[in-house]
C-alpha positions in Angstrom: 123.3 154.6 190.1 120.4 152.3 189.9 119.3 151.6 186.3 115.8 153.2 185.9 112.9 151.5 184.8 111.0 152.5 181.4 107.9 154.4 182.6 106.1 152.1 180.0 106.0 149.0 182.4 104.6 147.9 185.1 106.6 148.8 188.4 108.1 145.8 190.5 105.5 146.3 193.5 102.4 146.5 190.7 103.5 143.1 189.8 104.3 141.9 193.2 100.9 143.0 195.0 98.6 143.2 192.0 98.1 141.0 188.7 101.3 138.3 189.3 100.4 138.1 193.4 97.9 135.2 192.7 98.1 133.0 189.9 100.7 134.7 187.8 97.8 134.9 185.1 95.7 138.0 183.4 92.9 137.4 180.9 92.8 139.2 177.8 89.2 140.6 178.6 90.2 142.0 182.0 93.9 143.5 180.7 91.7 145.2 178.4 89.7 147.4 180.9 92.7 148.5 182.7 93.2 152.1 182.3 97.3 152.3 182.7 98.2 148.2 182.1 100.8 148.4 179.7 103.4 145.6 178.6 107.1 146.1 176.8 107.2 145.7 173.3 107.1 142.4 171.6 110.0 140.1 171.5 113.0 140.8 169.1 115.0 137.8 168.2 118.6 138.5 167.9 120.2 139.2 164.4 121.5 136.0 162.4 125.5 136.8 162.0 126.9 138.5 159.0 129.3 136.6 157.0 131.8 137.6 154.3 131.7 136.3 150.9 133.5 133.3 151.4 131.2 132.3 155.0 133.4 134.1 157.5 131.1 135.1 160.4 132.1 138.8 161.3 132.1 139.7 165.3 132.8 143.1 165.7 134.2 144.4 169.3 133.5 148.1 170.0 131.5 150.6 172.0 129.6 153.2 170.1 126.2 154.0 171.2 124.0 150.8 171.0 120.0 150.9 172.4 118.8 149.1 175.0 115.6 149.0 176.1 114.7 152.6 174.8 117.7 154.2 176.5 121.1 154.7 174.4 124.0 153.2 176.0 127.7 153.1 175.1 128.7 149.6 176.6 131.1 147.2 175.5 129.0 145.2 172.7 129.3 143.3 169.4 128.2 144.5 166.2 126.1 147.7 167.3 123.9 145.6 169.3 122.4 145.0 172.5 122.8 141.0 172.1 125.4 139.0 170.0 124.2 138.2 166.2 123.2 134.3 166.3 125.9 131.8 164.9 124.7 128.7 163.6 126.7 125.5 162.4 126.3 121.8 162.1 128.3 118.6 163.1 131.3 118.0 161.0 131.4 121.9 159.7 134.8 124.8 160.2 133.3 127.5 161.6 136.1 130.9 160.5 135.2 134.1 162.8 136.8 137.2 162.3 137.0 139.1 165.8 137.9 142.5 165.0 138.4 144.3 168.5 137.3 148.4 167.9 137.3 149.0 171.6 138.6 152.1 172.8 142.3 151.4 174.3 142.8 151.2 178.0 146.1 150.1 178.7 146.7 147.0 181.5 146.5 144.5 178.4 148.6 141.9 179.7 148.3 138.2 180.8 149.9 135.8 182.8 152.8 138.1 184.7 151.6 137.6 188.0 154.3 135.9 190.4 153.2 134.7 193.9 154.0 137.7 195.7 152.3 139.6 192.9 148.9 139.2 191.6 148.3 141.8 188.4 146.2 139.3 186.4 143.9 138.9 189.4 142.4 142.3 189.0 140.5 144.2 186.6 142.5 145.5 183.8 142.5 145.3 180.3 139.1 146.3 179.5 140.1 146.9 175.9 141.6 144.0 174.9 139.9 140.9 174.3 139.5 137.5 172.7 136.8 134.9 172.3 135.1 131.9 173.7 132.6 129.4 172.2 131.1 128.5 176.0 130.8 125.1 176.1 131.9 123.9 172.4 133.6 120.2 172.2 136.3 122.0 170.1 140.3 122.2 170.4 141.5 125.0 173.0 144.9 125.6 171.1 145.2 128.8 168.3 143.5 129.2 165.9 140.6 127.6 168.1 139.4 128.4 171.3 142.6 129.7 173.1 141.7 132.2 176.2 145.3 132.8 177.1 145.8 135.1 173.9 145.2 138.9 173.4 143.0 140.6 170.7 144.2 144.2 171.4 142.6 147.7 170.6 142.9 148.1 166.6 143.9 144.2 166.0 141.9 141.8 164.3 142.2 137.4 164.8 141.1 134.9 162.2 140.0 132.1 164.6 139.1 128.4 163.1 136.8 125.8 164.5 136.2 122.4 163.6 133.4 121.5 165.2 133.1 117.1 165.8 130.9 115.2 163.3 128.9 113.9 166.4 128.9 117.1 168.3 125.7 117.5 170.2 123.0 118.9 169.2 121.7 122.3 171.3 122.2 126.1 172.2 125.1 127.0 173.2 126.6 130.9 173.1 130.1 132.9 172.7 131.5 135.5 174.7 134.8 137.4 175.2 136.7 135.5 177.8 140.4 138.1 178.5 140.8 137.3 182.1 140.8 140.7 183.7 137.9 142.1 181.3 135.4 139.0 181.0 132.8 140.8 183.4 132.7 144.2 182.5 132.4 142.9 178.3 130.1 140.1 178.9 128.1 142.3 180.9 127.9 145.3 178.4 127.0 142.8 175.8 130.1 141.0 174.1 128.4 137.6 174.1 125.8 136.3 171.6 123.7 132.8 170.6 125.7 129.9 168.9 123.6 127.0 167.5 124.7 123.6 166.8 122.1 121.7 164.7 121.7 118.4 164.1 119.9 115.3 163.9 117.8 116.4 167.3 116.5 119.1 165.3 114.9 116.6 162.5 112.2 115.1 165.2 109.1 116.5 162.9 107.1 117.1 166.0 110.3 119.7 167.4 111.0 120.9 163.3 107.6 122.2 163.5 107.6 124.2 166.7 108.2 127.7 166.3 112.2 128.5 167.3 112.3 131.4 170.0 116.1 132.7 171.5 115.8 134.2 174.9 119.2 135.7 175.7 119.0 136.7 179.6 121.5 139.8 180.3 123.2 142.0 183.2 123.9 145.6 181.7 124.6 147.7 184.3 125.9 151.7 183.4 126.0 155.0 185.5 124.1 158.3 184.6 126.5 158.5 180.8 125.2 154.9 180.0 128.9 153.8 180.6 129.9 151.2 182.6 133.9 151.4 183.3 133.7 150.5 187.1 133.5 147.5 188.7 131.4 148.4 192.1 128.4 149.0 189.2 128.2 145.0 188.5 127.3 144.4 192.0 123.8 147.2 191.7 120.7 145.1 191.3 119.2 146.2 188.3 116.7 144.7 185.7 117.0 141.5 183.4 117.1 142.3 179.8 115.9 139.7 177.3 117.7 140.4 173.8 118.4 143.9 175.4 114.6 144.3 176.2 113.0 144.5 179.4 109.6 142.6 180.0 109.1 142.2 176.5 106.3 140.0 175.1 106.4 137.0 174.1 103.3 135.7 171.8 101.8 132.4 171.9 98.6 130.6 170.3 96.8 128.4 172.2 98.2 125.0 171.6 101.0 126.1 169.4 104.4 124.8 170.3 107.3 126.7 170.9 110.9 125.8 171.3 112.7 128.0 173.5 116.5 128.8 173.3 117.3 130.1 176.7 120.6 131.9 177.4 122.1 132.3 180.7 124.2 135.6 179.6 124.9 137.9 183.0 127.5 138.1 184.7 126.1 137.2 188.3 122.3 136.4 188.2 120.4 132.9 189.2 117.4 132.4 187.6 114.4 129.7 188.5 112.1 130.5 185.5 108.6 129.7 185.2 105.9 130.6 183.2 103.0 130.5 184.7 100.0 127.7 184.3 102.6 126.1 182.3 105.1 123.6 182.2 108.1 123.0 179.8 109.6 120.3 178.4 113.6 120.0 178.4 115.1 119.1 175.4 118.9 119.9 176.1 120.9 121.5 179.2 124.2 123.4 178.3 123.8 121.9 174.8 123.4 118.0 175.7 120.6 116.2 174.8 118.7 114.3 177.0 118.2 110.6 176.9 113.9 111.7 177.1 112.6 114.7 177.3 111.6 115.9 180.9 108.6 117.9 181.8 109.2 120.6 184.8 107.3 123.1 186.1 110.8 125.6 187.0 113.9 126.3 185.3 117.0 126.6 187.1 120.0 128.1 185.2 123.0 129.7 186.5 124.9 132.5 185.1 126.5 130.2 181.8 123.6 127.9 181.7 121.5 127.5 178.8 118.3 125.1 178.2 115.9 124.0 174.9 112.7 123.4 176.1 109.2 123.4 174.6 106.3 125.1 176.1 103.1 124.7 174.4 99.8 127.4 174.8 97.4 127.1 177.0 94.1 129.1 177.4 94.0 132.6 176.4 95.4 134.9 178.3 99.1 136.8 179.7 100.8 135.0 181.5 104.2 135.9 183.4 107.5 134.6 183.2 109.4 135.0 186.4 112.3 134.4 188.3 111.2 132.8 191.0 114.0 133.0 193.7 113.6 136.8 193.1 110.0 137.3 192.0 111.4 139.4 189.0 109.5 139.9 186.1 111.2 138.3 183.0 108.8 138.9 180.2 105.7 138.2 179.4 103.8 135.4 177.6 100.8 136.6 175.6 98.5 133.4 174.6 95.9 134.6 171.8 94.9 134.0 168.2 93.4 131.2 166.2 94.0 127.6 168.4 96.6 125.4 166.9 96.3 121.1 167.9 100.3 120.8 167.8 101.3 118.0 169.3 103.5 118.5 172.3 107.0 116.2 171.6 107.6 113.8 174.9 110.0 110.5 174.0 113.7 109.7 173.1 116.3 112.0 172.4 119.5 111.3 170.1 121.9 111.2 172.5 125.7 111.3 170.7 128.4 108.6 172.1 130.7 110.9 173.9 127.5 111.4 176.3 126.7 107.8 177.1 127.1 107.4 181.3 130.7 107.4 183.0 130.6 103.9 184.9 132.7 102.9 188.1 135.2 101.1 186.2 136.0 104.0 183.8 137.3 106.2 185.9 141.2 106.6 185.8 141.7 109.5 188.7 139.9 111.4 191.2 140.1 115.1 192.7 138.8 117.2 195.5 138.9 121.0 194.8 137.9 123.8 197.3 136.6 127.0 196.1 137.3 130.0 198.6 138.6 133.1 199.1 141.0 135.2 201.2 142.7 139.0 201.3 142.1 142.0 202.5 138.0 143.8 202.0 139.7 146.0 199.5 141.8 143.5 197.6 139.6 140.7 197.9 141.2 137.5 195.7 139.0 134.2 195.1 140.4 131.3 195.2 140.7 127.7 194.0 142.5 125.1 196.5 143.7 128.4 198.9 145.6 129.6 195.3 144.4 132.0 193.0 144.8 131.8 189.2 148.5 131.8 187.6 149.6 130.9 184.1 152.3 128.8 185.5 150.5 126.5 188.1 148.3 124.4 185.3 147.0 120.8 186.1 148.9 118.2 184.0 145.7 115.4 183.1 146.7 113.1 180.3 144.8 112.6 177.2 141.4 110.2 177.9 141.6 110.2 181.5 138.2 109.9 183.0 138.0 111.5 186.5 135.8 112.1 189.2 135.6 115.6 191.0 134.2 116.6 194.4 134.2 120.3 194.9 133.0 122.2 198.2 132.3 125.3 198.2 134.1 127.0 201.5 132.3 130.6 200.8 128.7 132.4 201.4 128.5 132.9 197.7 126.8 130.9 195.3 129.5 129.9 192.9 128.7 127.9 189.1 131.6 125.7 187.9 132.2 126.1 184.3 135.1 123.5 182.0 136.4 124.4 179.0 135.7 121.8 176.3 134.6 118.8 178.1 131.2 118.3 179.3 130.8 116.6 182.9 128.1 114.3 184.2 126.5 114.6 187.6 126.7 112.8 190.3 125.3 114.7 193.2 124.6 118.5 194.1 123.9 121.1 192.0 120.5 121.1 192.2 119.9 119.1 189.5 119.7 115.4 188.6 122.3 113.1 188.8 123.1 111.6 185.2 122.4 115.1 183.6 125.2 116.3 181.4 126.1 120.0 181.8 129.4 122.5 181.4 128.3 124.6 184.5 126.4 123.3 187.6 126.3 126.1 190.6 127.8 125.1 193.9 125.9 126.4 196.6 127.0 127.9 199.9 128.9 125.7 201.8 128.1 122.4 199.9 129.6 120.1 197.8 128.9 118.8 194.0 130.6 115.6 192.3 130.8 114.5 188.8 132.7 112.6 185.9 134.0 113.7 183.2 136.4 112.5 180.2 139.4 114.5 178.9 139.1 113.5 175.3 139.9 114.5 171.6 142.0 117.6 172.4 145.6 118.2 174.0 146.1 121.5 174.8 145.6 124.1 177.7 141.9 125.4 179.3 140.4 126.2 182.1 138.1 125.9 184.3 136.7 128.6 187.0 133.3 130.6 189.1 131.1 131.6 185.7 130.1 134.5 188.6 132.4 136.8 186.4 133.7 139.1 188.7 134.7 136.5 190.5 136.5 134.6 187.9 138.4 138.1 187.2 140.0 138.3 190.9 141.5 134.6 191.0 139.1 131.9 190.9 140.3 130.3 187.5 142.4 127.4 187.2 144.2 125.6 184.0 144.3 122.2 182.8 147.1 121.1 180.5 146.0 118.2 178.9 149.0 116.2 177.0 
């Protein structure tokens, strides 16, 4: 079934052909009169994580009754709530997270048996077991790190260990459960939350002083019992939540400066945000700082995207945020109160080494990939070079190779590329710049991107696959062994 819409705001076609159909703007004196003009509740900024008394952060798996939006729900989640608690570390730091996994047991919990005349990892299954991912960390992908191809089953707990770089970049990134088989249906319910990494980008006076917002965008979809154990349900349109709230408000001073922490966490959706009568200026995309911050009037993230921009207020009033490509109302931007004179930060960036640009003569090896799929309408697999994903076809790349990748995209489907541990610079495609350094870039139908990239610091086996979820659950995954 559909997910219904809280009575308390305004309906999709009230948005559409009334107050958002012109300039995407109301004033404060007009929205007053309006019998009936009601908006969602003001922004709630996700929960910093708990920690034990020794500074282990404590991620709790389960599925008890959480609230979202007003409605109770009984999703996969973390810690009782709707969105992840926020983890925050520096350069040079261990970050020790306990995942205990208190989902209810489903049986299917295994990994890597398929065979090529068998495909059982290349389905759903599992949907109680789990483990965890710190999406787009520079960090080591063997155990006690960031290892996907391990099990956290029903009842068990894991002691993971991270040591994040001295030099690590500075930006928003996020963590999510990542058990091929179960990634969409968890993600999707609410097993992924905000992780920080601060740093010397964060010390720029003019960007201390702004006023630290977290957006986490998210995809829960459930049926009448606010449970969400079939598949079919992730491909129902339904709303956008933000930190499990739908069109909440988001307040604003005119000329205050905000900096905005924006999490691309669904499982499917494409988002072109703009605010309206506003611009924003980029900071960091997927976590990498820029060489100098960027003004732009729209936002494009794809689902496993995440951007720091600052926005600053501009004349009193309520103003919409929006996905453009959809015309969906977001949230809502409410400028009002005292003005502020806050200067707006536009200049250089600390950009850390790793990130300087990947020349002609550094590159060591190139590839060209296809993304595709094949079978049956009712077993449909999705592919990566006409193969779908098996423990024991992985990609030997030796330690510090630099390579170039061109990868088409042979389907109607929008697909987003998303690597484990290393970061990747643009050449061309995407929709984005070239030079920009990301960890997910979406492919569009039928094209091509190409970028460079450098397999450094950390032997070991990852991945890389569609961050469309459902899609990276039926086949289109593949590993890297880096030695």
């Amino acid at each position: 079934m559909s997910t219904p819409r809280p009575p308390s705001l305004l309906s999709r076609r009230t948005i559409l052909k009334g107050a958002l159909a012109g300039a995407g703007v109301l004033s404060l004196t007009s929205c007053a009169g309006q019998d009936g003009l009601v908006f969602g509740p003001p922004l709630v900024e996700p929960k910093p994580a708990p920690r034990t008394a020794d500074g282990e952060v404590v991620i709790e798996a389960n599925e008890r009754p959480y609230a979202l939006a007003g409605q109770t729900v009984s999703l996969r989640h973390y810690n009782d709530l709707a969105v992840g608690p926020v983890i925050r570390v520096r350069g040079g730091e261990t970050l020790r997270l306990l995942l205990k996994n208190a989902l209810l047991p489903t049986g299917g919990d295994y990994l890597c048996t398929a065979t090529p005349d068998d495909q059982p990892d290349n389905v759903p299954h599992g949907l109680g077991t789990t483990n965890m991912h710190l999406h787009g960390l520079h960090v080591s992908p063997n155990s006690p790190a960031d290892n996907i191809l391990m099990m956290v089953k029903p009842g068990e707990s894991y002691h993971y260990r991270y040591d994040i770089p001295a030099d690590h970049p500075n930006g928003t990134y996020f963590y999510h459960a990542h058990f091929h088989g179960s990634v969409a249906l968890q993600v999707s319910g609410g097993m992924a939350g905000p992780l920080i990494v601060e740093g010397p980008l964060d010390d720029i006076p003019e960007i201390k002083a702004a006023r630290e917002r977290i957006l986490v965008l998210q995809s829960q979809r459930f049926d009448g019992a606010g449970r969400c154990d079939d598949y079919g349900l992730l491909d129902r349109n339904g709303p956008t939540y933000v930190n499990g709230q739908q069109a909440p408000v988001i307040s604003l001073q005119p000329g205050e400066v905000q900096r905005w922490r924006i999490i691309n966490a669904t499982h499917a959706s494409f988002y072109s945000l703009q605010v309206a009568q506003h611009l924003l200026v980029g900071l960091c995309y997927d976590g990498n700082p820029l060489p100098y911050t960027q003004t732009t009037e729209r936002l494009r993230l794809s689902p496993g995207n995440r951007a720091d921009v600052l926005i600053k207020g501009g004349a009193p009033g309520i103003y919409a945020l929006t996905g453009i490509d959809t015309q969906e109302l977001i949230a809502w931007v409410r400028v009002e109160g005292p003005p502020q004179d806050m200067p707006l930060y536009q200049g250089s960036l600390p950009v850390p080494p790793e990130l300087r640009p990947i020349s002609d003569s550094d590159v060591t090896y190139g590839r060209r990939l296809t993304f595709g799929m094949t079978g049956a309408p009712d077993h449909v697999l999705f592919t990566i070079n006409e193969q779908p994903f098996s423990c024991s076809d992985t990609w030997k790349i030796p330690l510090n190779a630099v390579e170039e990748w061109h990868i088409t995209n042979q389907t109607a489907d929008i697909h987003p590329f998303h690597i484990h541990v290393n970061p990747f610079q643009m050449l061309s495609g995407g929709r984005v710049p070239a030079g920009r350094w990301l960890d997910t870039v979406e492919i569009p139908p039928y094209q091509s991107i190409a970028f460079r990239t450098r397999f450094r610091t950390y032997t070991g086996t990852f991945v890389f696959h569609c961050h469309v979820l459902t899609h990276e659950d039926m086949g289109m995954m593949q590993g890297i062994e880096v030695v």
